[in-house]
N, C-alpha and C positions, 0 to 999 in steps of 0.2 A: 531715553533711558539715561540713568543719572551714572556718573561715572564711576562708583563703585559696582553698578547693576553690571555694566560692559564690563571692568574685573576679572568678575566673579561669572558671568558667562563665557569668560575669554578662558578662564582657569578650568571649568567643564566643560570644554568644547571639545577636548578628548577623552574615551574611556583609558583608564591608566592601564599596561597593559603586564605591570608588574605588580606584589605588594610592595615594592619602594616608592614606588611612581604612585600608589594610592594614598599612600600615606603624605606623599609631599605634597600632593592635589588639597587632602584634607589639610594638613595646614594650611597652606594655599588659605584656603576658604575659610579656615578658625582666627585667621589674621584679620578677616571684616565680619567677625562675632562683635554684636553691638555690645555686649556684655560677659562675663563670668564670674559669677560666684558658687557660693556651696551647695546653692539648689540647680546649677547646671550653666548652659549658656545659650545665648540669645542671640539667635540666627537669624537677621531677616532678609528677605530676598524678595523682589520685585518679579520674578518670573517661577514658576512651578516649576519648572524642567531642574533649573539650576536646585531649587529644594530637593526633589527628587534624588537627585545626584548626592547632594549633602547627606542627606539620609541613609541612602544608599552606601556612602565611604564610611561614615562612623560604622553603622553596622560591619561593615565588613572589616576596619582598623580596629576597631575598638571591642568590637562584641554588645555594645551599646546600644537601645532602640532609641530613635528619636519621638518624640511627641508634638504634635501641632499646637 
């Protein structure tokens, strides 16, 4: 696994157990966003769990659904 992969599963290796803590997990993880602009941002990830996860915090931060 490439060192951002380990990151970024290091970074979801816990469920956050507050909404502070979710929200610092999410940025966490919008810091190795390959991209952002006006049509959104570009997530990629090498494991499903860690996707999962990401999806899972924007919804829950944001109110935002993610799309594949």
């Amino acid at each position: 696994m490439s060192f951002s992969g380990n990151a970024k599963a290091s970074v979801s290796a816990l469920p956050p157990e507050h909404d502070c803590c979710a929200r610092a997990q999410l940025r966490a993880m919008l810091s190795f966003s390959s991209s952002f602009g006006e049509n959104g941002v570009k997530f990629i990830t090498e494991t499903p769990e860690v996707s999962d996860i990401f999806t899972s915090l924007l919804l829950i931060c944001t109110d935002v659904a993610a799309t594949p």
